[in-house]
MMTF fields as JSON, N, C-alpha, C and O atoms, coordinates in Angstrom:
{
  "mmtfVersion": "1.0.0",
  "mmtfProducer": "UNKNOWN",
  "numBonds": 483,
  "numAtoms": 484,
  "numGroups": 121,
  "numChains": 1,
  "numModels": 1,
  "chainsPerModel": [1],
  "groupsPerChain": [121],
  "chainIdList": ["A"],
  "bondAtomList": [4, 2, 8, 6, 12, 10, 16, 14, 20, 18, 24, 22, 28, 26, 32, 30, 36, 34, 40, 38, 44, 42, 48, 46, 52, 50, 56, 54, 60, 58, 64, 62, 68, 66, 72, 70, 76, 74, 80, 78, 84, 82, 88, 86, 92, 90, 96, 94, 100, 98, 104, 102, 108, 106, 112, 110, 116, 114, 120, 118, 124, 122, 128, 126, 132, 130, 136, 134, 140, 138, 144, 142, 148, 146, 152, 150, 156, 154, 160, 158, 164, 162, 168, 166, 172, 170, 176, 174, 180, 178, 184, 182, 188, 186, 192, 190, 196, 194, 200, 198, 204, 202, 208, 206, 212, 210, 216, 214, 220, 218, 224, 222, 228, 226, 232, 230, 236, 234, 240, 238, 244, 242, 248, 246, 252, 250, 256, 254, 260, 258, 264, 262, 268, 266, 272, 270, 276, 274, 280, 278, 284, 282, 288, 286, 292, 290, 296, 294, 300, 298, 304, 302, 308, 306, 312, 310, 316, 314, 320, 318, 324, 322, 328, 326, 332, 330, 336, 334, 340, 338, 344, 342, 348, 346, 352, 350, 356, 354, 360, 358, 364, 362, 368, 366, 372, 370, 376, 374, 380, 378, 384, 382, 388, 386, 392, 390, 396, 394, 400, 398, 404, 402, 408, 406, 412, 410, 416, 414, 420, 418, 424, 422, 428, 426, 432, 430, 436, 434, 440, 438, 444, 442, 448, 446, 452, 450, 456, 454, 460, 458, 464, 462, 468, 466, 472, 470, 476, 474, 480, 478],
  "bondOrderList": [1, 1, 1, 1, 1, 1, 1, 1, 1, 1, 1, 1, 1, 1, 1, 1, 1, 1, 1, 1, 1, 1, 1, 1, 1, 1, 1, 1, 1, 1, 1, 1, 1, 1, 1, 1, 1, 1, 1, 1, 1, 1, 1, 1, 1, 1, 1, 1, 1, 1, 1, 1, 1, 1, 1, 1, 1, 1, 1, 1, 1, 1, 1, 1, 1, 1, 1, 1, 1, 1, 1, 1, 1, 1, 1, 1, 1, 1, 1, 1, 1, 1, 1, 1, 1, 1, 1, 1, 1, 1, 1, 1, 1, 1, 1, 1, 1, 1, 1, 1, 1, 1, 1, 1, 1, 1, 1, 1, 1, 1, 1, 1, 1, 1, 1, 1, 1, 1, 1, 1],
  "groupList": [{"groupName": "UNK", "atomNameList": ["N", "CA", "C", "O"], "elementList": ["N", "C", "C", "O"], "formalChargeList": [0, 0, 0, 0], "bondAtomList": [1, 0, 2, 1, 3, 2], "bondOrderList": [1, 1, 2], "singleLetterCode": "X", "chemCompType": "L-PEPTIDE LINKING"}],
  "groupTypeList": [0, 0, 0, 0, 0, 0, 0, 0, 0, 0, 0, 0, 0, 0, 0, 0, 0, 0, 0, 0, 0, 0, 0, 0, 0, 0, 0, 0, 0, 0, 0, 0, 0, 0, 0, 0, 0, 0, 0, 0, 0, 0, 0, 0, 0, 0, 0, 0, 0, 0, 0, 0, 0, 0, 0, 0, 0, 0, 0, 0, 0, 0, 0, 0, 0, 0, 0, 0, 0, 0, 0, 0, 0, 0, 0, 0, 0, 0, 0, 0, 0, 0, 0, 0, 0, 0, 0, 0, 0, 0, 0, 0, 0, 0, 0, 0, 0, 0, 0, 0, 0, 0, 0, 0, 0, 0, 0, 0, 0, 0, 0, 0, 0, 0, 0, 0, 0, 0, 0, 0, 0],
  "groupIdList": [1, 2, 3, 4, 5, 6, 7, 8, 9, 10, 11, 12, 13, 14, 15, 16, 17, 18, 19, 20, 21, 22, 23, 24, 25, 26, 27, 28, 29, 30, 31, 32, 33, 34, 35, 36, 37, 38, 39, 40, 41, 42, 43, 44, 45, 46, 47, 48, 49, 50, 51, 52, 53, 54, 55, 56, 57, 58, 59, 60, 61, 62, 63, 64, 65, 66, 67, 68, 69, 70, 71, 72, 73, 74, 75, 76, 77, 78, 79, 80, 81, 82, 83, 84, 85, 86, 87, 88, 89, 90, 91, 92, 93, 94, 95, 96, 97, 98, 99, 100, 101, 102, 103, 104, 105, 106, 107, 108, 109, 110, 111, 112, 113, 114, 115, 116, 117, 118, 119, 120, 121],
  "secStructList": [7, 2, 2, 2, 2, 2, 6, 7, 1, 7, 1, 1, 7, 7, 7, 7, 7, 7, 7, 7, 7, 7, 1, 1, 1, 1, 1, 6, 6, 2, 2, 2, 2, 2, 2, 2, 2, 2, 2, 2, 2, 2, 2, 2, 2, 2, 2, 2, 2, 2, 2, 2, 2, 2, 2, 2, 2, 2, 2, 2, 2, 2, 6, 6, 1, 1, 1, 7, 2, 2, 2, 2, 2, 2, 2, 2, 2, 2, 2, 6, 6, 6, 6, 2, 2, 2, 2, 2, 2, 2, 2, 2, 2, 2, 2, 2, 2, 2, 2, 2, 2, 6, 1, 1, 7, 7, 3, 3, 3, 3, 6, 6, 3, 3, 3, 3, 7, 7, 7, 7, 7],
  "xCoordList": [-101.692, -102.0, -101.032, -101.386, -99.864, -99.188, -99.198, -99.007, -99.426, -100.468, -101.329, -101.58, -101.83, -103.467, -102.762, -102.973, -101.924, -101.634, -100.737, -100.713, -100.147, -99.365, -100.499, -100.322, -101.382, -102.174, -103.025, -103.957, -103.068, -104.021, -103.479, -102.302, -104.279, -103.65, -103.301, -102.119, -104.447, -103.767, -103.963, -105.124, -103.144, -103.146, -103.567, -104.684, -102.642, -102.969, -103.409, -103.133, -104.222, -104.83, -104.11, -102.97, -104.753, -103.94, -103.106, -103.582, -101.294, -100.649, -100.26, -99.601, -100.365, -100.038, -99.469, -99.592, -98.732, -98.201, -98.773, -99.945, -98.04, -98.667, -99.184, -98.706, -100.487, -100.137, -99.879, -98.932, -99.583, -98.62, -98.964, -100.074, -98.125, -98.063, -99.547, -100.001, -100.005, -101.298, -101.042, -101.838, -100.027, -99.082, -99.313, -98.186, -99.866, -99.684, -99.99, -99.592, -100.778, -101.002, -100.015, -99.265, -100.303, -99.823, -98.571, -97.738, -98.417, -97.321, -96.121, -96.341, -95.205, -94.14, -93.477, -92.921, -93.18, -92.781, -93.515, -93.029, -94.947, -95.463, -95.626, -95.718, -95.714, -95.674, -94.347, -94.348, -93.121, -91.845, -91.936, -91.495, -92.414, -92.652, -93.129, -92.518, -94.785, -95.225, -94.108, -93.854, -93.62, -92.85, -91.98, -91.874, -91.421, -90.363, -90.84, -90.366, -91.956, -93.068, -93.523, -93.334, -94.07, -94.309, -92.832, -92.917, -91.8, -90.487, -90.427, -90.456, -90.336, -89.905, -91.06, -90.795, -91.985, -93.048, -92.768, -92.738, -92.656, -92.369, -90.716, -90.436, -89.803, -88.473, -88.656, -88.241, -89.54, -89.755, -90.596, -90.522, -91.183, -92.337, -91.329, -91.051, -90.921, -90.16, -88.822, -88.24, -88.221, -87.034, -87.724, -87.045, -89.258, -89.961, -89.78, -88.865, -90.551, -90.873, -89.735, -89.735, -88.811, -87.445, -86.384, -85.47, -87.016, -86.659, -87.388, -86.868, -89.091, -89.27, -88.966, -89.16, -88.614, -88.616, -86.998, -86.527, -86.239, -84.948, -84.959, -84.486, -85.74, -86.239, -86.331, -85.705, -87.628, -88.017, -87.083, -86.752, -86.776, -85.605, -84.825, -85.151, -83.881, -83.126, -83.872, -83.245, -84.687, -85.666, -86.016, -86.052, -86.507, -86.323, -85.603, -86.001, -83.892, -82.839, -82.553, -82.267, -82.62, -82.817, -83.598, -82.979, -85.043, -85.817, -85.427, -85.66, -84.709, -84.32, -82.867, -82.707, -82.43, -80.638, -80.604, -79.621, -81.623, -81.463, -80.007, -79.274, -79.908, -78.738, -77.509, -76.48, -77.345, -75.74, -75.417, -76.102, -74.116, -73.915, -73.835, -74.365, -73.046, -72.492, -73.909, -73.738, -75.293, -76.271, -77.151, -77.771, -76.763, -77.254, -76.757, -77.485, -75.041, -74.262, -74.993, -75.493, -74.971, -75.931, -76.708, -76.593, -78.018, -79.341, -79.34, -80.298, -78.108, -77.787, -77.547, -78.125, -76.497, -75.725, -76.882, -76.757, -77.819, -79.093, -79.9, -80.268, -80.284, -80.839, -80.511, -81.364, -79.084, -78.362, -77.942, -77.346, -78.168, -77.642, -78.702, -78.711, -80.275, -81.632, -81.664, -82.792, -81.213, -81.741, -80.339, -80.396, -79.384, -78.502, -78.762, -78.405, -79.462, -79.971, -81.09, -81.234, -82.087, -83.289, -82.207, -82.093, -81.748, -81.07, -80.765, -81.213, -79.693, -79.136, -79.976, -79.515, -81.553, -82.268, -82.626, -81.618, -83.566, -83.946, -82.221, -82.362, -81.369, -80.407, -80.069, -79.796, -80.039, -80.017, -81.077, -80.755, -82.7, -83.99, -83.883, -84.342, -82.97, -82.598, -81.798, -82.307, -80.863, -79.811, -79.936, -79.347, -80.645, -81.097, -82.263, -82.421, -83.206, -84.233, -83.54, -84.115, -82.535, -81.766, -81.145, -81.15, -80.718, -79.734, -80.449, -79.983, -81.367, -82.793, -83.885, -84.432, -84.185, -85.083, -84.435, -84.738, -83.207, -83.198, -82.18, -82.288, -81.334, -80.017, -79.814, -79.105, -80.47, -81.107, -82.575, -82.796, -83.129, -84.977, -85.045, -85.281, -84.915, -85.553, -87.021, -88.065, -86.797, -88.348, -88.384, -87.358, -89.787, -90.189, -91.582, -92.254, -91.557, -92.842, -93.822, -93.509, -95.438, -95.783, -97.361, -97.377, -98.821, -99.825, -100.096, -100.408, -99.811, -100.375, -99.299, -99.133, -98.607, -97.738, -96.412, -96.163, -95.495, -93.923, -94.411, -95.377, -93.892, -94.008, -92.554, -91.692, -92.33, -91.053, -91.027, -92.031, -89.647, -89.534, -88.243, -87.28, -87.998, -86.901, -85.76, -86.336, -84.763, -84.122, -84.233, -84.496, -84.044, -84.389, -83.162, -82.547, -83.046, -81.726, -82.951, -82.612],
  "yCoordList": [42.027, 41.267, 41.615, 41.287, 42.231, 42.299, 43.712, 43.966, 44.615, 45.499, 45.286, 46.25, 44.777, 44.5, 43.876, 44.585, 42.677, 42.479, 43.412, 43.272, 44.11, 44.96, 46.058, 46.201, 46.668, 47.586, 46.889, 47.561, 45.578, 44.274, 44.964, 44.991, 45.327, 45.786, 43.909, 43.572, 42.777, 42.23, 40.888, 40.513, 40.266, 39.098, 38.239, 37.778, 37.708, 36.496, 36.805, 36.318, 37.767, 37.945, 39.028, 39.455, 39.371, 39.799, 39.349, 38.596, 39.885, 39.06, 39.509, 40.534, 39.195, 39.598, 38.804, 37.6, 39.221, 38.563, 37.588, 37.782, 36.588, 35.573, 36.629, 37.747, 35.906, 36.523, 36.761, 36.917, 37.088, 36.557, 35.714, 35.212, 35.612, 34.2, 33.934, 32.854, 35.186, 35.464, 35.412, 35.578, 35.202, 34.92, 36.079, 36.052, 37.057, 38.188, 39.493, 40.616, 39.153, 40.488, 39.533, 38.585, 40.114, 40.237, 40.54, 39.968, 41.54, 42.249, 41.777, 41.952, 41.328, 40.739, 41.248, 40.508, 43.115, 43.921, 44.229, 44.468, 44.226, 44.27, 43.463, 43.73, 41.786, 40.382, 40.419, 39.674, 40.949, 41.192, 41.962, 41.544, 42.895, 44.174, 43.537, 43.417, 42.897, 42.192, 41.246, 41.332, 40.56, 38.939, 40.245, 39.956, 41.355, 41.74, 42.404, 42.383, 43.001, 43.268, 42.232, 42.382, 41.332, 40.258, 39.529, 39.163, 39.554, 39.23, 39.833, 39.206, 41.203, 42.58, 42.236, 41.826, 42.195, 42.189, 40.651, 40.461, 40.08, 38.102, 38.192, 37.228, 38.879, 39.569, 40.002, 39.48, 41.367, 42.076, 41.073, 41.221, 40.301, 39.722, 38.686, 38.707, 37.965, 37.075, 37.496, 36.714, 38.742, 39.093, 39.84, 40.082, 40.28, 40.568, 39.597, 39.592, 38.24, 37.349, 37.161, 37.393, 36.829, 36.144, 36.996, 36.679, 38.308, 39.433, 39.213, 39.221, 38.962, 39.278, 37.836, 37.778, 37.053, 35.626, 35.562, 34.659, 36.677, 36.154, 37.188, 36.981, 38.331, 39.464, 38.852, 38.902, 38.15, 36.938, 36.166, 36.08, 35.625, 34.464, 35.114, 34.69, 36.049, 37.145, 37.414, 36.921, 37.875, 38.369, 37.435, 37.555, 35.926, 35.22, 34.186, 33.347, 34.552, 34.28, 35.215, 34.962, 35.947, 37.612, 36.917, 36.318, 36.965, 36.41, 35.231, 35.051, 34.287, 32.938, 33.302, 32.663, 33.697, 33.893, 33.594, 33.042, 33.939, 33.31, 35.021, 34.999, 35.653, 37.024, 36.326, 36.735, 35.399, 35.134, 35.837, 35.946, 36.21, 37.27, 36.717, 37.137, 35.582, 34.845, 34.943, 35.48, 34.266, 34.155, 35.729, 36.175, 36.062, 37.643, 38.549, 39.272, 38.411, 38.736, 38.042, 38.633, 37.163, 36.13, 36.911, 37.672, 37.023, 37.67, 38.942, 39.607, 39.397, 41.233, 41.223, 41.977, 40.16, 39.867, 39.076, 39.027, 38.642, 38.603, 39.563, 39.997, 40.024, 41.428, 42.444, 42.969, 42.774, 44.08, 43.086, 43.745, 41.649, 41.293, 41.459, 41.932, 41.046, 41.578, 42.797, 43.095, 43.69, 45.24, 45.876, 46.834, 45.018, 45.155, 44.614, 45.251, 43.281, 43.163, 43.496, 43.342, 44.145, 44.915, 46.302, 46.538, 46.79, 48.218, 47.89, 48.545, 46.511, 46.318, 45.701, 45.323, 45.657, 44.664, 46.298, 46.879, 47.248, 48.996, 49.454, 49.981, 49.436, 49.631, 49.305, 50.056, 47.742, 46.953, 47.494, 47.579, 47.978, 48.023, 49.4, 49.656, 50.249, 51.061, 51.942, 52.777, 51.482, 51.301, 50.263, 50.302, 49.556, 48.847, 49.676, 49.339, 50.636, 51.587, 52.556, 52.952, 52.846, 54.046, 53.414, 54.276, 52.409, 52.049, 51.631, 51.772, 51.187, 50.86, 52.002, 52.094, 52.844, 53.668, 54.794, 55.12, 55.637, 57.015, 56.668, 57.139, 55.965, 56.16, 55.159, 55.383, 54.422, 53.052, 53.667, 53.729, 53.914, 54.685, 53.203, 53.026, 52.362, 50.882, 50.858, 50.748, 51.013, 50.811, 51.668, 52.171, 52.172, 53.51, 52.802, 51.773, 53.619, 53.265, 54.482, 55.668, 53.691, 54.654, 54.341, 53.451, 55.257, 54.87, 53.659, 53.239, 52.891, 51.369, 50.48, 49.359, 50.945, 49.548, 50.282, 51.484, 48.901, 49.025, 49.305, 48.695, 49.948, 50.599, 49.974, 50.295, 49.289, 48.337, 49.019, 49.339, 49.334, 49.751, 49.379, 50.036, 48.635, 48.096, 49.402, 49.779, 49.765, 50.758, 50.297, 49.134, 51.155, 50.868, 51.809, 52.726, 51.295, 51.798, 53.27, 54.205],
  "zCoordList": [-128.381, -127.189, -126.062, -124.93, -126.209, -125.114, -124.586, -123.396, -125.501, -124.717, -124.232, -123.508, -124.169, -123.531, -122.271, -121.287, -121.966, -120.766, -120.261, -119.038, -120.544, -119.776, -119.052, -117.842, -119.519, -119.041, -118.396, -117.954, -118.128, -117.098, -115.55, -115.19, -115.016, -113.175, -113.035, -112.965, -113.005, -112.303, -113.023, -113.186, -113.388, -114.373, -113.76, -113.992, -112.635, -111.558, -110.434, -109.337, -110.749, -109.424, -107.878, -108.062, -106.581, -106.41, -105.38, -104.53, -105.299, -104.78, -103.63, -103.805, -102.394, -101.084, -100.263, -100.486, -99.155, -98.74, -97.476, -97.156, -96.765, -95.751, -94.62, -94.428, -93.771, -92.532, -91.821, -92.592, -90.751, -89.865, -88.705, -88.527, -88.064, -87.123, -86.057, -85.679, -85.798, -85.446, -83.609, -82.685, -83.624, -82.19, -81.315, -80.818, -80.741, -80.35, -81.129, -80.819, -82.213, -83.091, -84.364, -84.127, -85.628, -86.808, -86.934, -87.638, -86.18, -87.45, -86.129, -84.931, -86.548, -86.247, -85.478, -84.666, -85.367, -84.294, -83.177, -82.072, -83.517, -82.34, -81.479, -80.281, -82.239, -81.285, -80.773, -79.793, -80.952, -80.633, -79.385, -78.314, -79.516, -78.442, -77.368, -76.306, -77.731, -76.628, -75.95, -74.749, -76.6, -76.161, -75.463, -74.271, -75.682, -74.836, -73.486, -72.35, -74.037, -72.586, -71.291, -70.084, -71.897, -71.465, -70.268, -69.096, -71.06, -70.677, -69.154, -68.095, -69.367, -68.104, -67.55, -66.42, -67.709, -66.787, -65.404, -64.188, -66.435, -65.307, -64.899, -64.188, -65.091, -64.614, -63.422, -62.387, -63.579, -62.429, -60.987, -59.768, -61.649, -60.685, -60.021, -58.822, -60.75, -60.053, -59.522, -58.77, -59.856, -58.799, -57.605, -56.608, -57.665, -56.128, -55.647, -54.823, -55.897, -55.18, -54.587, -53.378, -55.038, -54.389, -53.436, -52.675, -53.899, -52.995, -51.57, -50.454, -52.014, -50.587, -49.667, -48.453, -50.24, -49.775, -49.353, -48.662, -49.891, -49.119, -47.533, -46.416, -48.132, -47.187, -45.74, -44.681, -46.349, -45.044, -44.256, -43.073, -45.393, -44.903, -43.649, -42.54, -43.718, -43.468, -42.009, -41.072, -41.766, -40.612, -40.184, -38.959, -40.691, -39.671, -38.956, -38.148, -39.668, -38.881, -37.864, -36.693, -38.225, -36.858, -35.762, -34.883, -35.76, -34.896, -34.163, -32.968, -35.077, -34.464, -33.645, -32.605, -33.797, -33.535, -32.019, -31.524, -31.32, -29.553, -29.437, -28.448, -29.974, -29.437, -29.955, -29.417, -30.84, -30.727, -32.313, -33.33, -31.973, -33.256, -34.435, -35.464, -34.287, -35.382, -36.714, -37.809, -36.246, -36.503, -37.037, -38.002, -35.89, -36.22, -37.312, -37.992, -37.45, -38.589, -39.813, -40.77, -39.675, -41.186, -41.357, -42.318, -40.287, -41.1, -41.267, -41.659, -40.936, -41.201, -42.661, -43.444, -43.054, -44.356, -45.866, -47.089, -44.978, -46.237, -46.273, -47.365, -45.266, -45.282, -46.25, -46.966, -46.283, -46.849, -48.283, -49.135, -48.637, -49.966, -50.48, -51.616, -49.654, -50.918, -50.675, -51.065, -50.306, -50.465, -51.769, -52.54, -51.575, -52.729, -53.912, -54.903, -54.095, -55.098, -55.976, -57.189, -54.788, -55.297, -56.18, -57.383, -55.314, -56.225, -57.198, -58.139, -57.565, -58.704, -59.876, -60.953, -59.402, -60.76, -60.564, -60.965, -60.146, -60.575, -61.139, -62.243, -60.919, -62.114, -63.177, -64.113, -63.157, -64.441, -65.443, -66.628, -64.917, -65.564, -66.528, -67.641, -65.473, -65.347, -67.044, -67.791, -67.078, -67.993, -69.228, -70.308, -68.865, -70.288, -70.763, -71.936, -70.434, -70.324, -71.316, -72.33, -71.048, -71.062, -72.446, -73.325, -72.804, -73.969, -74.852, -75.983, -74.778, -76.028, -76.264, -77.363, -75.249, -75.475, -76.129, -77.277, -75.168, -75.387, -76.464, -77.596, -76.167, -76.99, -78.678, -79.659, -78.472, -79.701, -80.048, -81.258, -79.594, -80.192, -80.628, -81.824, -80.032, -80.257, -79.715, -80.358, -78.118, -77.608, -76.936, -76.479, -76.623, -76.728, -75.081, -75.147, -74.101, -73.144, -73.76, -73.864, -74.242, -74.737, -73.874, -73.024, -74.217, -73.825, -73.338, -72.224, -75.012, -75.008, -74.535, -75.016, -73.646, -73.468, -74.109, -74.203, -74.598, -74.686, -76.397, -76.856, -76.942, -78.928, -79.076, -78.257, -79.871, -80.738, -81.843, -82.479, -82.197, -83.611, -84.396, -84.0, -85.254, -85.52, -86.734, -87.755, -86.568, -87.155, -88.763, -89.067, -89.572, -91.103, -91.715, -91.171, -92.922, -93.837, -94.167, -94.892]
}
């Protein structure tokens, strides 16, 4: 008899594992990938918005200033802080691009979107 169960493929049936969270796709790296896609994507959108809204801001202290410098210095000084902060979020995007993709082969920009791959022994 215990031959006979040993050469049984499957005694209890067969055993597999849960599925997954169903959250974004199955498989756990790719709902990862997305959630990190997803992330950069509402990053980027909302440091536009606030870019172009300080942009604004900026130009229309210019417009308002009536010529007095004091005022004019201000909207020079928001002007040149969102065009400094636009550079520094395309650098930041930049270099974190650069430290997960090329140098980590973590995430990869591929056809379909951002490819996640978690390193393995």
């Amino acid at each position: 008899m215990i031959k006979v169960l040993a050469q049984a493929d499957e005694v209890f049936g067969k055993i597999s594992p849960p599925p997954g969270i169903g959250i974004l796709g199955g498989d756990p790296t790719v709902a990862l990938a997305k959630l990190f896609e997803i992330g950069i994507r509402l990053f980027i959108i909302i440091a536009g918005i606030f870019l172009i809204i300080y942009l604004l801001w900026g130009a229309f202290n210019w417009i308002t200033s009536g010529g007095e410098k004091e005022k004019i210095a201000k909207a020079q000084a928001k002007i040149t802080n969102a065009v400094i902060g636009m550079f520094l979020i395309f650098v930041m995007l930049a270099v974190w691009g650069l430290i997960t993709g090329n140098i980590l082969g973590i995430i990869k920009i591929g056809p379909n979107g951002i490819e996640f791959s978690l390193p393995t022994l």
